[in-house]
C-alpha positions as protocol buffer text, in pm:
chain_id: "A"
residue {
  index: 1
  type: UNK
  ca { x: 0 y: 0 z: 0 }
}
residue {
  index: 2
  type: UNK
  ca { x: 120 y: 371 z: -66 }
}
residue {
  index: 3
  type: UNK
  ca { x: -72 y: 541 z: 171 }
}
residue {
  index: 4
  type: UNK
  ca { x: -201 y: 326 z: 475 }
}
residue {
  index: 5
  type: UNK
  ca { x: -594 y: 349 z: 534 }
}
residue {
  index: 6
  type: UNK
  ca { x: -572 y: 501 z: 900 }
}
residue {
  index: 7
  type: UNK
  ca { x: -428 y: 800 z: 686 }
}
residue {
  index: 8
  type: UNK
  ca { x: -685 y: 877 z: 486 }
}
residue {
  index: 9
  type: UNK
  ca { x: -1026 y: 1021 z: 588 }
}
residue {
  index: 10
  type: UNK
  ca { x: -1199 y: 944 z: 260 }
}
residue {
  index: 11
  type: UNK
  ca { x: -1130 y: 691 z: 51 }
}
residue {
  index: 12
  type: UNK
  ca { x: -1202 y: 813 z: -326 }
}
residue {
  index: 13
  type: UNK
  ca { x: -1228 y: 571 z: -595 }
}
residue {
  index: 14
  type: UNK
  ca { x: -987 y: 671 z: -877 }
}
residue {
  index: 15
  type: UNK
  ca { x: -1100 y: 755 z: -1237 }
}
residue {
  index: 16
  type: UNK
  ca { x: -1456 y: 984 z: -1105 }
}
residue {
  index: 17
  type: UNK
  ca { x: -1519 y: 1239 z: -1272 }
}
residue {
  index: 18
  type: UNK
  ca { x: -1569 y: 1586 z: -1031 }
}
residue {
  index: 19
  type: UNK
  ca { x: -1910 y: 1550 z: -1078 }
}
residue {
  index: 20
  type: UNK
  ca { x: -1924 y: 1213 z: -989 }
}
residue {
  index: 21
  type: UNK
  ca { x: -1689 y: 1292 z: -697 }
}
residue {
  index: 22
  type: UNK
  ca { x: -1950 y: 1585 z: -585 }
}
residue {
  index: 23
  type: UNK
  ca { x: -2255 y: 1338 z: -598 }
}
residue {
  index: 24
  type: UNK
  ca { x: -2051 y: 1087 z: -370 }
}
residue {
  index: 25
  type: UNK
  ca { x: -1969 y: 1328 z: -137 }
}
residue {
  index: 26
  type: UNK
  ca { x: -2167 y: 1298 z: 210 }
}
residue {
  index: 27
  type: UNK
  ca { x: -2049 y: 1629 z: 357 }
}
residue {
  index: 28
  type: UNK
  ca { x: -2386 y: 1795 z: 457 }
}
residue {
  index: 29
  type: UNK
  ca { x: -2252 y: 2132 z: 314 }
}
residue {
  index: 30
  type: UNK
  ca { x: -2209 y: 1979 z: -32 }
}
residue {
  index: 31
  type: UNK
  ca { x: -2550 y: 1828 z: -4 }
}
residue {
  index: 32
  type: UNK
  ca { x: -2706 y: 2162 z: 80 }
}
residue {
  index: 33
  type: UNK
  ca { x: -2539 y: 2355 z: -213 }
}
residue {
  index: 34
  type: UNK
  ca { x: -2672 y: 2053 z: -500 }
}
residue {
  index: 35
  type: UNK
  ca { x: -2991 y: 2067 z: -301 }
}
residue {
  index: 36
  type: UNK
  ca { x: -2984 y: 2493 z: -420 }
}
residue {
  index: 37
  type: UNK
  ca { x: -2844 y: 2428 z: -721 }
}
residue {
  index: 38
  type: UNK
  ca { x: -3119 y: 2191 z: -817 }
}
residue {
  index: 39
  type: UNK
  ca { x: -3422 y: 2413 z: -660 }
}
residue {
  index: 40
  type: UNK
  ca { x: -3232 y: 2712 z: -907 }
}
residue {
  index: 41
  type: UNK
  ca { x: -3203 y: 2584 z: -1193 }
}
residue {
  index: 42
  type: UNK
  ca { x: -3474 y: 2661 z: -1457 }
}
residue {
  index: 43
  type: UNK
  ca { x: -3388 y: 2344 z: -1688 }
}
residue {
  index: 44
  type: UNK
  ca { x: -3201 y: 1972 z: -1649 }
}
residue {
  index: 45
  type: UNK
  ca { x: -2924 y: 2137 z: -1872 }
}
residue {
  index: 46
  type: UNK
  ca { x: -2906 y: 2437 z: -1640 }
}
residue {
  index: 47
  type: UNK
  ca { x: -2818 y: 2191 z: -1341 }
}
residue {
  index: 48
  type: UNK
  ca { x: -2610 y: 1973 z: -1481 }
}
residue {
  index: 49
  type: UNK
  ca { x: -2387 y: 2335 z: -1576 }
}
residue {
  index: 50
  type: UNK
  ca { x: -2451 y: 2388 z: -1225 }
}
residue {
  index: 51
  type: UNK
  ca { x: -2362 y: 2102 z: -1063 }
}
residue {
  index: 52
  type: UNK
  ca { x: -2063 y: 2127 z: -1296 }
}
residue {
  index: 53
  type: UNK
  ca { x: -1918 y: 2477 z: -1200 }
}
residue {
  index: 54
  type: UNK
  ca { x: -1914 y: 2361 z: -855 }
}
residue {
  index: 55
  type: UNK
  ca { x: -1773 y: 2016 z: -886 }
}
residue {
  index: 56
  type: UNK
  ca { x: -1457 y: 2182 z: -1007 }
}
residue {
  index: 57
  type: UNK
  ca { x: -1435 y: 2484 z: -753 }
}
residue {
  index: 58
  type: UNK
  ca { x: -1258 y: 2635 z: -508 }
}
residue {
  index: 59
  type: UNK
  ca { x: -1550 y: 2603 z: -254 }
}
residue {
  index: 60
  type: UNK
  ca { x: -1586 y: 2217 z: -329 }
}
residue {
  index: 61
  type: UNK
  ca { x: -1212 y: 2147 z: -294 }
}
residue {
  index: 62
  type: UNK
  ca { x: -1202 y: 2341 z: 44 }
}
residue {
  index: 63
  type: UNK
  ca { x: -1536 y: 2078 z: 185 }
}
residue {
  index: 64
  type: UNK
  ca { x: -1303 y: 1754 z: 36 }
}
residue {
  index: 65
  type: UNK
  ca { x: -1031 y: 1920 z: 224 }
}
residue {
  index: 66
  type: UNK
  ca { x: -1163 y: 2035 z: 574 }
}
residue {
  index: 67
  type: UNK
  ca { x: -1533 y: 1813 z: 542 }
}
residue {
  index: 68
  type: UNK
  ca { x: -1661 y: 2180 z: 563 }
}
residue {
  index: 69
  type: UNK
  ca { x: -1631 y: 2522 z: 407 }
}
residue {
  index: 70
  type: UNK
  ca { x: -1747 y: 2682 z: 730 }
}
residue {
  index: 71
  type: UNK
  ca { x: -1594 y: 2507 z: 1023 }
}
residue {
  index: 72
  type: UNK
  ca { x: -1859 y: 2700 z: 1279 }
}
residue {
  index: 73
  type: UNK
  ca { x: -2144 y: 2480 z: 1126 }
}
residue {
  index: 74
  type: UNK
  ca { x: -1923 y: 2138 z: 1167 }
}
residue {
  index: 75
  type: UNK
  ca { x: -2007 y: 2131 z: 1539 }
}
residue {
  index: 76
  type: UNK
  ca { x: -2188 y: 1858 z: 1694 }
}
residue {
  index: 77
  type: UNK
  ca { x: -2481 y: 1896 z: 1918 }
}
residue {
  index: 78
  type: UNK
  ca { x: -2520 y: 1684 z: 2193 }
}
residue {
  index: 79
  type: UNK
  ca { x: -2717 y: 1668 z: 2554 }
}
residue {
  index: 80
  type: UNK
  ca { x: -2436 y: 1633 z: 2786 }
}
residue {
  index: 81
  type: UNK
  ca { x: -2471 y: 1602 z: 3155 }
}
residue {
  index: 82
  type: UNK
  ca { x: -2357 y: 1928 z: 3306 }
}
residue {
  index: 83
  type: UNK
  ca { x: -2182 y: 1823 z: 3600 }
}
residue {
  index: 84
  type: UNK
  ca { x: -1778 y: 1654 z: 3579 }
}
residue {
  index: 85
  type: UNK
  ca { x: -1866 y: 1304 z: 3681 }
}
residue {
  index: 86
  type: UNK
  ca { x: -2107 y: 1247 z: 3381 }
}
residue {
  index: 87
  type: UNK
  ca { x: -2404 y: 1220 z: 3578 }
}
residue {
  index: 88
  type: UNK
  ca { x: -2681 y: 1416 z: 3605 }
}
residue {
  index: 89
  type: UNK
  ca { x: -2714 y: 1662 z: 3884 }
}
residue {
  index: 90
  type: UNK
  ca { x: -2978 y: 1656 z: 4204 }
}
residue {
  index: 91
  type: UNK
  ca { x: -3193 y: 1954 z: 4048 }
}
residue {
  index: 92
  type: UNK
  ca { x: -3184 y: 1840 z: 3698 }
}
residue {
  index: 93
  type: UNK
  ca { x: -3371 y: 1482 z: 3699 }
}
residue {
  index: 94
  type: UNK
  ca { x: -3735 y: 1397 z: 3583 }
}
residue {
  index: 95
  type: UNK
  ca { x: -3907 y: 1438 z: 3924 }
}
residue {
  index: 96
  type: UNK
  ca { x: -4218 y: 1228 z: 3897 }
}
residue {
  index: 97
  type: UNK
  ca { x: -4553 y: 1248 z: 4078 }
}
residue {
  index: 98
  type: UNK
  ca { x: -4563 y: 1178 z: 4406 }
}
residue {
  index: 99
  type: UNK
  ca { x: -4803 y: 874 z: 4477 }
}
residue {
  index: 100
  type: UNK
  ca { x: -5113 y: 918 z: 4650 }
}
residue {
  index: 101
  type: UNK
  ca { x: -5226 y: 757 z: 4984 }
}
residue {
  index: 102
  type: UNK
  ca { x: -5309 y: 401 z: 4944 }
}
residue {
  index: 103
  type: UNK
  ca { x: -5683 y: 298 z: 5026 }
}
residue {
  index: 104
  type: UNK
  ca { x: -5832 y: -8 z: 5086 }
}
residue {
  index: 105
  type: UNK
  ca { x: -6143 y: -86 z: 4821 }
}
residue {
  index: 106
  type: UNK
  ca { x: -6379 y: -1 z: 5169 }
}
residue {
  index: 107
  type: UNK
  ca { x: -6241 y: 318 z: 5148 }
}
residue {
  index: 108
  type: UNK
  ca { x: -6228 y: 384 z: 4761 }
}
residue {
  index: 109
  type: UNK
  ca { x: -6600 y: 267 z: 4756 }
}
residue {
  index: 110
  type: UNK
  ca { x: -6676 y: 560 z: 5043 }
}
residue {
  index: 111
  type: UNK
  ca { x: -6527 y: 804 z: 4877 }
}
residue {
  index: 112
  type: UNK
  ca { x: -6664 y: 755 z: 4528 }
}
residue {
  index: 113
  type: UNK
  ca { x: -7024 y: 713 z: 4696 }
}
residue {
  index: 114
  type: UNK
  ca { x: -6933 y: 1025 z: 4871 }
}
residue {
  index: 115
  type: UNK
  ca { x: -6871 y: 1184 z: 4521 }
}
residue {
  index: 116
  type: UNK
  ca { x: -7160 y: 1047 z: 4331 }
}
residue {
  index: 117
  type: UNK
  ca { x: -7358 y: 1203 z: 4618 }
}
residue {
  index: 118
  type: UNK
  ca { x: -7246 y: 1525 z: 4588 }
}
residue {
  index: 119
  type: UNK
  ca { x: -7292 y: 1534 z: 4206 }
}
residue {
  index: 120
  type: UNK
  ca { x: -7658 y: 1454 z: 4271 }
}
residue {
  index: 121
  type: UNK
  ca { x: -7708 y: 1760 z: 4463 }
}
């Protein structure tokens, strides 16, 4: 092997064509800038001189360089725990209801006589 795979980020096929090597790309960038070029373009010609342009630009070439042309948008989102430990803190978990008194059925029978009662009035 010339260059060892733990090298490379991408592995490119060789012999694509830019366009070819724009379609394959999975950079979200690159997929958002076909997706304009496509919702543009007036005609399947006008794309394809689209798609095109772009394949062989600067812009492109920077995204199969850096996997972005704007590294602010390449950050990832996640829902970390705030605290060091990686667990989540005493104020910050689900609280859930508390549960009610338990009744025997004597007592659950009262009450819902007690209630049908009052509805009646």
């Amino acid at each position: 092997l010339l260059k060892p795979l733990i090298q490379t980020r991408v592995v490119q096929p060789d012999g694509l064509s830019p366009l070819e090597t724009l379609l394959a790309n999975r950079s979200v960038d690159a997929h958002n800038k076909i997706a304009s070029m496509l919702w543009e373009s007036n005609s399947n010609a006008d794309a394809l001189n689209k798609l095109s342009t772009f394949s062989e630009s600067h812009e492109f070439n920077d995204i199969l360089k850096n996997g972005s042309a704007d590294e602010k948008e390449d950050k990832v989102l996640t829902n970390l725990p705030s605290n060091k430990k990686g667990k989540v803190g005493r104020w910050e978990k689900r609280r859930g209801r508390k549960p009610g008194p338990k009744r025997t059925d004597e007592e659950i029978a009262q009450i819902r006589a007690d209630r049908a009662a009052k509805k009646e009035r």
